[in-house]
C-alpha positions in Angstrom: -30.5 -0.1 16.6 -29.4 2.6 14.4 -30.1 2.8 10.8 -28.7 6.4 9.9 -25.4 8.2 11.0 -26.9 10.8 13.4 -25.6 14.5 11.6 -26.3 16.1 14.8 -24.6 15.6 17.7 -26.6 12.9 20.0 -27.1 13.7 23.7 -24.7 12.2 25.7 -24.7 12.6 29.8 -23.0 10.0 30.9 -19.9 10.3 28.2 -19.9 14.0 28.4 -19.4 13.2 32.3 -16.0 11.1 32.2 -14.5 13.9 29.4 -14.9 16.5 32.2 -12.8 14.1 34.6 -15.0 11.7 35.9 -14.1 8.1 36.8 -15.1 5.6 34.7 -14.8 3.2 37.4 -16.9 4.7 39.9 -20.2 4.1 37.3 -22.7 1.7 38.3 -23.5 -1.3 36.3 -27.1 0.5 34.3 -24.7 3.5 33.8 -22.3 1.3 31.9 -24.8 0.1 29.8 -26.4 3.4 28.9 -22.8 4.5 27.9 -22.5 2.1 25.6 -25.4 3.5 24.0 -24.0 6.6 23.9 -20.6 5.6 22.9 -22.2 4.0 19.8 -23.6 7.0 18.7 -21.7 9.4 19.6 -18.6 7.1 17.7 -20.9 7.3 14.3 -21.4 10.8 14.6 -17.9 11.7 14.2 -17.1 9.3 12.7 -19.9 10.7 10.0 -17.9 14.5 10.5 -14.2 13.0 9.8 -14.5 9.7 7.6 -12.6 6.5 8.7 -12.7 3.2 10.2 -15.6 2.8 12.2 -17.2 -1.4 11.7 -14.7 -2.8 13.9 -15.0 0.3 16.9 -18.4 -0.6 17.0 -18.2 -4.2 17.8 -15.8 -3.7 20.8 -17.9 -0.8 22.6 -18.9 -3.4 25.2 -14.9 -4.7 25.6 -13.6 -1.7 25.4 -15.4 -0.2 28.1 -15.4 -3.2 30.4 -11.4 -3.1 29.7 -11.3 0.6 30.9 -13.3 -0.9 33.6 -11.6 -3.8 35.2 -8.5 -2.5 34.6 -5.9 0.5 35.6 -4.9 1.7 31.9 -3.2 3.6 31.7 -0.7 1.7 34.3 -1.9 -1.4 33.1 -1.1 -2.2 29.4 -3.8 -2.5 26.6 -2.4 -2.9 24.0 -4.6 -3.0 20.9 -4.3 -4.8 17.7 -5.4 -3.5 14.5 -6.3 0.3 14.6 -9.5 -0.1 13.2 -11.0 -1.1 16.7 -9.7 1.6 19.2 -12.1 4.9 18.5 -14.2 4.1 21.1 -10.8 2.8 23.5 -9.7 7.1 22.4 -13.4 8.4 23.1 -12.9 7.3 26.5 -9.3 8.1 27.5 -9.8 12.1 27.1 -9.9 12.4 23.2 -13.6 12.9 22.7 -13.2 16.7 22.1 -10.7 15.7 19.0 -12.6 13.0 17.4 -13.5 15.4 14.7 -9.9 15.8 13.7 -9.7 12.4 13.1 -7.3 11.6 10.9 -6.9 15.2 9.6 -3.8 17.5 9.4 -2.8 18.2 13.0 -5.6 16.1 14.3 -6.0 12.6 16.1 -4.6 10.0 14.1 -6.8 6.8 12.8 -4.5 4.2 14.9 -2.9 3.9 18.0 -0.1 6.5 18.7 2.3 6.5 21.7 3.1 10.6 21.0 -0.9 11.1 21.3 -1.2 9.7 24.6 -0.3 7.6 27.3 -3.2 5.4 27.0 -1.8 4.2 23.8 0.7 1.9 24.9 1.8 0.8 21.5 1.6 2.4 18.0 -0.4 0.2 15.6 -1.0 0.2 11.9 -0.1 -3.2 10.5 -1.8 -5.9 12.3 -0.4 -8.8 14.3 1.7 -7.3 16.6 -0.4 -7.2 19.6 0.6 -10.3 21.4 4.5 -10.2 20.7 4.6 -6.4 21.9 2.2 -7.4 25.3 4.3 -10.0 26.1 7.3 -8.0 25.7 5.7 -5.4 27.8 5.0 -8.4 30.5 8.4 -9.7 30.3 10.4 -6.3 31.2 7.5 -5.9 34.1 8.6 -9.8 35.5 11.9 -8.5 35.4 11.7 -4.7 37.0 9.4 -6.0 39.3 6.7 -4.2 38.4 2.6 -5.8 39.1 1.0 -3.7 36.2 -1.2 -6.2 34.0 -0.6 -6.7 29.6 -3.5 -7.2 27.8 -3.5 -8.1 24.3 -6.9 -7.5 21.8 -7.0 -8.7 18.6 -9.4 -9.5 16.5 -10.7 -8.2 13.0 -8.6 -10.9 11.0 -5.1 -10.3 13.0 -5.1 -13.5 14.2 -4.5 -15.0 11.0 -0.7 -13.5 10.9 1.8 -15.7 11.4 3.5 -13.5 13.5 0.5 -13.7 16.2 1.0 -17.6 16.7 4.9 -17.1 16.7 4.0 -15.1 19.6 1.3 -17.4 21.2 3.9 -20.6 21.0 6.3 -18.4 22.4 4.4 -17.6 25.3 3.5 -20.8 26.0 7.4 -21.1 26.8 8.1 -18.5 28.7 4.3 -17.9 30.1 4.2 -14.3 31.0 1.2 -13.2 33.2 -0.6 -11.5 30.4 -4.4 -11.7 28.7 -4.6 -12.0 24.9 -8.3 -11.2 24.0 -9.5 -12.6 20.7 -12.3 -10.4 19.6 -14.0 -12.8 17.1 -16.5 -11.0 14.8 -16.9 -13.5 12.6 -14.5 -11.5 9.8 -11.5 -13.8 11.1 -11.5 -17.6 12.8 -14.6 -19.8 13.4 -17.0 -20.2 16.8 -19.1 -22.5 18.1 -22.9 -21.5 18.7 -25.4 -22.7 21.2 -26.4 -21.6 24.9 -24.0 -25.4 26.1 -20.6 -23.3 24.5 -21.7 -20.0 26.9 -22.5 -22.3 29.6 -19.4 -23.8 29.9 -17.8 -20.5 29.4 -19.6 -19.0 32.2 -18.3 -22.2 34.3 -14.8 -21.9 33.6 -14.7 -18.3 34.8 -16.3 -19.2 37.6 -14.0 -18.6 41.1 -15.5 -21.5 42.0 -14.4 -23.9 38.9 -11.1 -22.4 39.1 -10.5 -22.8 42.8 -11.8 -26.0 42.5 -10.0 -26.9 39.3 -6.3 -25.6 41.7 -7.6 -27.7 44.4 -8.0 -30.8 42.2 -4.3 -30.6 41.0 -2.5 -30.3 44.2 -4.8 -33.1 45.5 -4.8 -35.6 42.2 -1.0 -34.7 40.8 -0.3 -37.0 43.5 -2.3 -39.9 42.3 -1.2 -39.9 38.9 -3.4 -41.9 36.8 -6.5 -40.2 38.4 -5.0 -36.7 37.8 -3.8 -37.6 33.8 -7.9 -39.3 33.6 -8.9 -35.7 34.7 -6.9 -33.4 32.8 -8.0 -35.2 29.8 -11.8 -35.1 30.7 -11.7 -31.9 31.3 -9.8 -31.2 27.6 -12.3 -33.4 25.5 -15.1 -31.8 27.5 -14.0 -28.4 26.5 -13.2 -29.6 22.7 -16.5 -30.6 22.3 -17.9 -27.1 23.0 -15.5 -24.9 22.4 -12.1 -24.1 19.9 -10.2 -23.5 22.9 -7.7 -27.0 22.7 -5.7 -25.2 20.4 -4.7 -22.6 22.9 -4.7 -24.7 25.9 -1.8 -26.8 23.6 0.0 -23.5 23.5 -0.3 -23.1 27.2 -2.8 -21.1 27.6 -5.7 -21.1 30.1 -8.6 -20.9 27.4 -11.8 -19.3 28.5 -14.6 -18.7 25.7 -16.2 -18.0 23.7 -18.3 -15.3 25.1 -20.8 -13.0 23.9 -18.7 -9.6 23.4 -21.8 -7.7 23.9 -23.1 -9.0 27.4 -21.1 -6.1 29.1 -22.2 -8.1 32.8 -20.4 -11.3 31.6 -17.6 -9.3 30.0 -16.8 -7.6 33.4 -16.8 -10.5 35.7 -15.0 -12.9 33.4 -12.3 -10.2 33.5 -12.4 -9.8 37.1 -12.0 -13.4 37.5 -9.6 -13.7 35.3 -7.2 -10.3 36.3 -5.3 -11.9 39.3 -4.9 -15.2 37.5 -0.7 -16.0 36.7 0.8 -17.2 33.4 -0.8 -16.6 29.6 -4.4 -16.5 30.0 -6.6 -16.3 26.4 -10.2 -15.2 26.1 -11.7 -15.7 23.6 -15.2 -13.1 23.0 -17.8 -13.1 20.3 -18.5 -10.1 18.4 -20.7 -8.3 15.7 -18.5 -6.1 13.0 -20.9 -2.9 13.1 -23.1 -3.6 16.1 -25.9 -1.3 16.3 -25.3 -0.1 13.4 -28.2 -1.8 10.7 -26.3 -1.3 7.2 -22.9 -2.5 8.9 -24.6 -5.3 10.6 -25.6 -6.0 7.1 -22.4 -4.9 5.4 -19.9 -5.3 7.5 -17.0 -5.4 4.4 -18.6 -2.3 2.8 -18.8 -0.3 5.9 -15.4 -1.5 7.1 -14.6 2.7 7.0 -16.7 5.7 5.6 -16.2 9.1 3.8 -16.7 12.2 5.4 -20.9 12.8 5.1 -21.4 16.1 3.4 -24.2 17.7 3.4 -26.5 18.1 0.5 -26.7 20.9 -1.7 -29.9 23.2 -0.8 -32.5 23.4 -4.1 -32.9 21.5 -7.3 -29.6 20.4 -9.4 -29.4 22.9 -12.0 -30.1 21.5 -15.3 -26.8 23.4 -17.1 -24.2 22.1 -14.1 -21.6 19.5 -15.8 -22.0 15.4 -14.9 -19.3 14.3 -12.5 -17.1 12.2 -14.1 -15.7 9.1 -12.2 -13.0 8.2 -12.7 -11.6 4.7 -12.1 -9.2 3.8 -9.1 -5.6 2.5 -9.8 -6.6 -0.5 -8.1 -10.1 -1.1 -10.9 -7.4 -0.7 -13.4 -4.8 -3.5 -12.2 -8.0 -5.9 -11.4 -9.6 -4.9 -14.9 -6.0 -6.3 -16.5 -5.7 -9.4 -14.1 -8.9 -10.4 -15.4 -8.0 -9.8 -19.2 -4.8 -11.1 -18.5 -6.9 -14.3 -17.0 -9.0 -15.1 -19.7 -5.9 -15.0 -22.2 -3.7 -16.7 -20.2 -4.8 -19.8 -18.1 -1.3 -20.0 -15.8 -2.3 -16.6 -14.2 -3.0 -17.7 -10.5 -4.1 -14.2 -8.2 -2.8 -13.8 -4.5 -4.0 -10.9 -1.9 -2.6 -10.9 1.5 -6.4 -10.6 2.7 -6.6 -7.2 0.7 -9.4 -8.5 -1.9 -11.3 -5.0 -2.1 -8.4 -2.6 -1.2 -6.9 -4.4 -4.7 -9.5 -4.9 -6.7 -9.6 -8.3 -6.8 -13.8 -9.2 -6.5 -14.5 -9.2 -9.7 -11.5 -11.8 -10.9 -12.2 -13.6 -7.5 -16.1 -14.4 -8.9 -15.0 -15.0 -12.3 -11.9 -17.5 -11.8 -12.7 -18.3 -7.8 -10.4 -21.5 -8.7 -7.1 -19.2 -9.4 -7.9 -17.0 -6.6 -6.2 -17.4 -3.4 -6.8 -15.2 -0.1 -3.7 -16.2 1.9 -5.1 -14.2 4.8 -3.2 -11.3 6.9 -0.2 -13.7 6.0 2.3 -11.2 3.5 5.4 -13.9 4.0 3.0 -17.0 3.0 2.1 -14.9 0.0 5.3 -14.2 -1.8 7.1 -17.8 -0.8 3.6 -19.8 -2.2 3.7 -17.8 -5.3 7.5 -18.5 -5.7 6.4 -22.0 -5.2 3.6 -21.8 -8.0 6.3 -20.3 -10.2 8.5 -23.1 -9.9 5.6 -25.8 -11.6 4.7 -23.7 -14.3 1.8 -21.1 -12.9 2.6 -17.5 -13.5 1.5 -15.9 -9.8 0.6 -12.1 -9.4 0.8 -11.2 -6.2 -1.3 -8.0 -5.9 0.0 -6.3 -2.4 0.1 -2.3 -0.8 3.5 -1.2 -0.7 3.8 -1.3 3.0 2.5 -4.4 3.6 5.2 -5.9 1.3 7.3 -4.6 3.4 6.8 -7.3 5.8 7.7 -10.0 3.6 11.2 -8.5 2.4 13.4 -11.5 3.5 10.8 -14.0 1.1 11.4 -11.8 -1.8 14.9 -11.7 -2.0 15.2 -15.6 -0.7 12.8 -17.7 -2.1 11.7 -15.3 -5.2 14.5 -12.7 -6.5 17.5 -15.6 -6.0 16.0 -18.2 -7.5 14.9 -15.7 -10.3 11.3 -16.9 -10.4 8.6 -15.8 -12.7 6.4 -13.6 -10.2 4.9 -10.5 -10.9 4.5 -8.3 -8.1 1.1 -5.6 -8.5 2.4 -2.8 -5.3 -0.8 -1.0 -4.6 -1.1 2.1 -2.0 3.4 3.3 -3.5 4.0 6.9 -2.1 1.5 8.8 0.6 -1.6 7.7 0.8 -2.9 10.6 2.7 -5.1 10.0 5.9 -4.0 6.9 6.7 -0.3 8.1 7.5 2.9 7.0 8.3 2.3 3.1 8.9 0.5 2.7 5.5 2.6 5.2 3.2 4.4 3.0 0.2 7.2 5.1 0.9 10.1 2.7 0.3 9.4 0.1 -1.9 11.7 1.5 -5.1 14.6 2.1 -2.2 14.0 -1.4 -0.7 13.6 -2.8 -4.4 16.1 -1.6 -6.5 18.8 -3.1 -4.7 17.4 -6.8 -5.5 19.0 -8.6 -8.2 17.1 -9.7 -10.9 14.2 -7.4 -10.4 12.1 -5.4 -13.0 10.9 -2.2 -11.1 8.2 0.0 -13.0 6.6 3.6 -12.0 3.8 3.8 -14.1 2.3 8.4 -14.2 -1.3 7.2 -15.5 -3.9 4.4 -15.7 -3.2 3.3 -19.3 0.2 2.9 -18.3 -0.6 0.9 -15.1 -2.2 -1.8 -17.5 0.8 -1.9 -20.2 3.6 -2.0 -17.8 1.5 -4.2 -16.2 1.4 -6.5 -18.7 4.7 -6.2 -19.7 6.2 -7.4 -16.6 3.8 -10.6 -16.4 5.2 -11.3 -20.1 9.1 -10.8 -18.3 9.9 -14.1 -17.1 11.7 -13.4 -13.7 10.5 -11.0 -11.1 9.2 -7.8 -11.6 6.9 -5.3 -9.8 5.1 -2.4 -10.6 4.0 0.1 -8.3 1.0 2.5 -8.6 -0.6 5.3 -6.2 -4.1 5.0 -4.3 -7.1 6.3 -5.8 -7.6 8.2 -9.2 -5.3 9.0 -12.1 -5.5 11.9 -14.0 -7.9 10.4 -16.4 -6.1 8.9 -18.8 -7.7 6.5 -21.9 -6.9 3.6 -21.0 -6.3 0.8 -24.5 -8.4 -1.9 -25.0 -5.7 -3.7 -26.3 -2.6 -4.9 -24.2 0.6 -3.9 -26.2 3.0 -3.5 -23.5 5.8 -0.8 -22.6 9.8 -1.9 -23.8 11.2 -2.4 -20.3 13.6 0.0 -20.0 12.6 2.6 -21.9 11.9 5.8 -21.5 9.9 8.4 -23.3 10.5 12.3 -24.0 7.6 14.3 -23.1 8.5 17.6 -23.5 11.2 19.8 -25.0 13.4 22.3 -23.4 16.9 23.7 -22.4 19.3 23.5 -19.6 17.4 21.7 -17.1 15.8 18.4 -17.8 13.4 17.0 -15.4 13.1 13.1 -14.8 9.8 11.6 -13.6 9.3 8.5 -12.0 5.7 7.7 -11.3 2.3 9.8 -11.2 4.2 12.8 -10.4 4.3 13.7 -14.0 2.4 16.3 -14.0 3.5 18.3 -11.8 6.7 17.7 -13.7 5.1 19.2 -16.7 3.5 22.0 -15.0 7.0 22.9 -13.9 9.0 22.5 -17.2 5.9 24.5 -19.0 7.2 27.5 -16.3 11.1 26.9 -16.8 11.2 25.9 -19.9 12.3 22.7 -19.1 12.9 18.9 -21.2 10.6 15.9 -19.4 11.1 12.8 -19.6 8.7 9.9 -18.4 11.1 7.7 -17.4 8.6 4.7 -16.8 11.2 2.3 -15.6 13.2 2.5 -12.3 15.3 -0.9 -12.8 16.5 -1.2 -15.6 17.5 2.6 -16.3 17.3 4.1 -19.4 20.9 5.0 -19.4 21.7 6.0 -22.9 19.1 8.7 -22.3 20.2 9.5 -19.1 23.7 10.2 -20.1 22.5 11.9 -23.5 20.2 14.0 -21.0 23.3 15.2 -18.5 25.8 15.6 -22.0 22.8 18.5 -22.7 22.2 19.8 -20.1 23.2 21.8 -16.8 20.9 20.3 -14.2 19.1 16.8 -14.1 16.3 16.8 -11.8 14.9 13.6 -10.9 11.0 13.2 -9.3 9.9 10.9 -7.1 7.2 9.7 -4.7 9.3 7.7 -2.3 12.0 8.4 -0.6 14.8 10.0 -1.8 17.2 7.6 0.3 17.8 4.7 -2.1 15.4 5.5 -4.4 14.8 6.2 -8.5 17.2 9.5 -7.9 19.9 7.3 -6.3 19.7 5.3 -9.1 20.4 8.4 -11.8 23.3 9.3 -8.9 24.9 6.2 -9.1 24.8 5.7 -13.2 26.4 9.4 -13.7 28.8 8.3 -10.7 30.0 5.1 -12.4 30.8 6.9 -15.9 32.5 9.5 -14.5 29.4 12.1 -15.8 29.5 15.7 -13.5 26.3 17.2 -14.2 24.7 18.5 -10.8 21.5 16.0 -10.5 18.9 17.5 -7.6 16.8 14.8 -6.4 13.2 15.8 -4.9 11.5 12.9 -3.3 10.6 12.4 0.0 12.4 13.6 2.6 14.3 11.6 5.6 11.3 11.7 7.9 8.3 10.2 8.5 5.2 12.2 6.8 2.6 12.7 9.1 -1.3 12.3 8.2 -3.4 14.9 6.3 -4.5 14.9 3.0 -2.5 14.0 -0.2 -2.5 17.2 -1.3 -1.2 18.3 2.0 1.5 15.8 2.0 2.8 16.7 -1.4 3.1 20.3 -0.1 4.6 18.9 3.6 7.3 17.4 1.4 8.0 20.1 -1.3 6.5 18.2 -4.4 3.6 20.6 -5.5 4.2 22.4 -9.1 5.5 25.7 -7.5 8.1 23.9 -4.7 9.4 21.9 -7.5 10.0 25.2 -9.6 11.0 27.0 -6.6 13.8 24.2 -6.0 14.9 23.9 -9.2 15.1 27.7 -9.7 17.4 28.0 -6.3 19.8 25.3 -7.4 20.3 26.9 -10.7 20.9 30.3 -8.9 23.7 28.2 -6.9 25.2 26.5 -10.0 25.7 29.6 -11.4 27.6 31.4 -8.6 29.7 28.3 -8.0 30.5 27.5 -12.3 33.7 27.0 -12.7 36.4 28.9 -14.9 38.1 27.7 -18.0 41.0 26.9 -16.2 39.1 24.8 -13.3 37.1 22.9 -16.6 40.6 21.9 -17.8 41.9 21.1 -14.6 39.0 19.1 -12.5 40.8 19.1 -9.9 40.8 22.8 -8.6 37.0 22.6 -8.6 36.8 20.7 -4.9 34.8 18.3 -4.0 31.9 20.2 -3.2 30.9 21.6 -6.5 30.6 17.8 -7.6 28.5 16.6 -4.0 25.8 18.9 -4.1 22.6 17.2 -4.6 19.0 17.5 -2.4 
């Protein structure tokens, strides 16, 4: 049992060995167990140089390397649910030498990624998917012929998705030879406990039990009433000692639950299991953070880690400043749910099992009977608060922009239609850095804007975050406001909750010719830009409804409009400033600068904002280029009096 995060690198025979091309497979039993023990530490040691997930990896050291074990990966499929557990799955399959890049610029990434190797048979980020994509993966093999084997893990809380029983009852029908793996460490659905539960286990994994148990149905499906007697022994026997009916009512062949950490058991189960035909389900018993004391202890708080740095060498110097810490976004928005709370009694709070990530503890201790954790369940979420809206309750549904992604067809059915009074708190909107492509909130004003009846605000600071806030609980219809992860720019933030006019946007500073308009927390780089150019800024605050008197006052002023964004360009707050100027007939070139048509790999923010030209000196660069072209392409007197020498290019070009 470890209690501290090694800083130097453990000693590590046996792993070092398979990253210089030995077999996994040809260990012995004892080596197996001693390379758990180095997998553990050698996965918090970099773990400890990079930052990331690491709770979860430890709990499935044992499966994962049984899984590597028993089976032919990377012919055979293993397919992982839920990123969070497969560091140890890329120690082992010849990433071990990277780990330190993890989730860096250039370096591994903190999921599953079919472009980082063939072991990763399918790219995970949002959880849930495991089971549909295995059994898709067995289904093509039934029909190519092909004998390679789909395994399924998830665990960590994925099973609660709706999408992962849409996929179990599916299964059931069609019964592809495939294992689903529930990795239960106690962070998801219950277990039973006692040595009769791992006894029983034991037996139904048993060659013998299940030779004897095919035996028994050719022999007794010919008697009937013996066989039906039989079959329903055996199901109240198992009920009684294990959560397995469930799945065997699906069509599964239920085996569990086992203890994830007895590597022996976890290796001849699978053996026993491997050849077996149809959807097979084990279910295996786990400890979020094994061998790791403070996760053990803490297995929420030590879900992921920062990088460790080292300590400064000698005594703090009595003149150096205090760091200042700043709150997160997300301590702002659950600081205002819980004022908003205590003034307003309808206010009912809903996470998609995101409690922490949104800063919901603090309301969920102080009104635990308005609180409600729907699970990993995003569509549930929306269509129960559209429900609450419709008797009176006024539901926030706090959500990352990504994840709202995956309820889109319940906000624009059962919410946006029916014009119900739901506000919509989108944590995690524009790149949130090392996490990368599957969690950036890239789309939501694109995927938004387009809904009728919805209020879409881009707060730039904290105080803002809590007035818009609060304005869009008092608007009674949909409305959603987005913010970024982490900190602001330090911003006071009011006491006193007096709102923002929806729709209305605010002049931040003067200038000529171009005038720059920022959606979101990218106004200061806006402002750093202007100060250079000598610029006009406006914070225009609201994406949906426009300010459109300013707009147009803004484009009859000057020769560029400039419009900033973090989200992507395509559909977004630019396209909205393209289409107002379109529909009134206005000319004035408009350069949008937003994210580009691609998906932004991981790295840091700060590296992102450069990747996608939306640092201070890219924006001035831009802006500076595109004035350079409007000036060798401005048209003469006689092509302003006659628009239609111009050509239609000097009206189309726009970034």
């Amino acid at each position: 049992m470890l209690s501290q995060i090694p800083l130097e690198r453990p000693n590590t025979p046996i792993l070092d060995s398979l990253s210089q091309g030995a077999s996994l497979r040809d260990l012995q039993l004892d080596q197996l167990t001693v390379l758990c023990e180095e997998l553990r530490a050698f996965l918090l040691h970099c773990v400890g140089q990079s930052g990331g997930h690491f709770g979860a990896g430890l709990g499935v050291i044992e499966l994962t390397v049984a899984l590597h074990y028993v089976y032919n990966s990377p012919v055979d499929r293993i397919v992982w649910d839920v990123g969070h557990q497969t560091y140890p799955h890329k120690i082992l399959t010849g990433r071990m030498q990277q780990m330190h890049s993890m989730r860096e610029a250039g370096g591994l990434a903190g999921f599953p990624k079919r472009s980082e190797s063939e072991y990763d048979s399918f790219g995970v980020g949002h959880s849930s998917t495991s089971i549909s994509a295995a059994m898709g993966m067995a289904l093509a093999a039934r029909h190519r012929g092909m004998t390679h084997k789909s395994i399924a893990v998830i665990g960590d809380g994925a099973i609660t998705g709706g999408m992962a029983f849409e996929a179990l009852a599916h299964a059931g029908h069609v019964r592809p030879n495939m294992l689903v793996i529930l990795n239960d460490n106690q962070m998801s659905i219950g277990h039973n406990k006692g040595g009769l539960a791992t006894y029983f286990a034991k037996l139904w994994a048993s060659k013998t039990y299940i030779a004897m148990r095919k035996g028994s149905k050719k022999v007794l499906e010919k008697i009937r009433p013996a066989w039906e007697l039989a079959k329903r022994t055996e199901e109240h026997m198992k009920g009684m000692v294990a959560p397995g009916t469930l799945f065997e009512e699906l069509g599964f062949y239920y085996i569990g639950p086992l203890d994830g950490h007895d590597l022996p058991q976890l290796i001849q189960t699978l053996e026993n299991m491997k050849d077996l035909e149809g959807p097979q389900f084990l279910h295996v018993r786990t400890m979020k953070g094994k061998g790791y004391l403070p996760a053990e202890q803490d297995p929420v708080g030590y879900h992921a880690i920062n990088k460790i740095e080292a300590m400064p060498k000698g005594p703090r110097s009595a003149t150096e400043p205090d760091t200042v810490s700043l709150p997160k976004y997300q301590d702002v928005f659950g600081q205002w749910l819980c004022d908003m709370a205590q003034a307003d009694d309808r206010l009912i709070g809903i996470t998609p099992a995101m409690c922490e990530g949104s800063g919901m503890v603090q309301f969920a201790e102080r009104f635990p009977d308005r609180y409600f954790d729907v699970a990993i369940a995003e569509q549930h979420a929306v269509t129960m608060a559209a429900g609450m809206a419709c008797d009176g309750a006024k539901p926030v549904v706090a959500i990352y922009s990504t994840f709202l992604q995956r309820a889109y067809d319940q906000l624009i059915h059962d919410v946006a239609i029916q014009n119900l009074d739901v506000t919509f708190a989108i944590d995690r909107a524009g790149l949130v850095g090392e996490d990368g492509p599957t969690h950036h909130g890239s789309f939501d004003l694109s995927y938004l804007r387009c809904i009728p009846n919805m209020v879409i605000g881009a707060p730039s600071d904290e105080n803002e975050t809590r007035q818009m806030l609060y304005s869009a609980y008092q608007y009674k219809g949909p409305a959603a406001i987005r913010y970024p992860r982490g900190t602001g720019p330090g911003a006071v933030i009011a006491d006193q909750l007096t709102g923002a006019d929806i729709g209305k946007a605010i002049d931040v500073h003067n200038g000529e010719r171009v005038a720059i308009l920022s959606f979101g927390t990218l106004l200061p780089a806006a402002i750093g830009a202007a100060a250079h150019l000598g610029a006009t800024v406006v914070n225009m605050r609201w994406v949906k409804p426009l300010d459109e008197a300013r707009v147009l006052e803004l484009a009859a002023e000057n020769e560029l409009l400039v419009t900033l964004e973090e989200n992507s360009v395509a559909g977004g707050a630019g396209a909205g400033i393209n289409e107002l100027l379109a529909a009134q007939g206005v000319y004035t070139p408009v350069l949008n600068l937003g994210l580009p048509d691609r998906f932004v790999d991981h790295g840091s923010h700060e590296q992102q904002l450069a990747w996608t030209g939306l640092e201070v000196t890219q924006i001035i660069t831009s802006i500076e280029s595109r004035l350079k072209d409007i000036e060798r392409n401005s048209p003469t007197t006689e092509q302003l009096h006659n628009p239609l020498k111009l050509g239609t290019d000097y009206f189309t070009r726009s970034r």
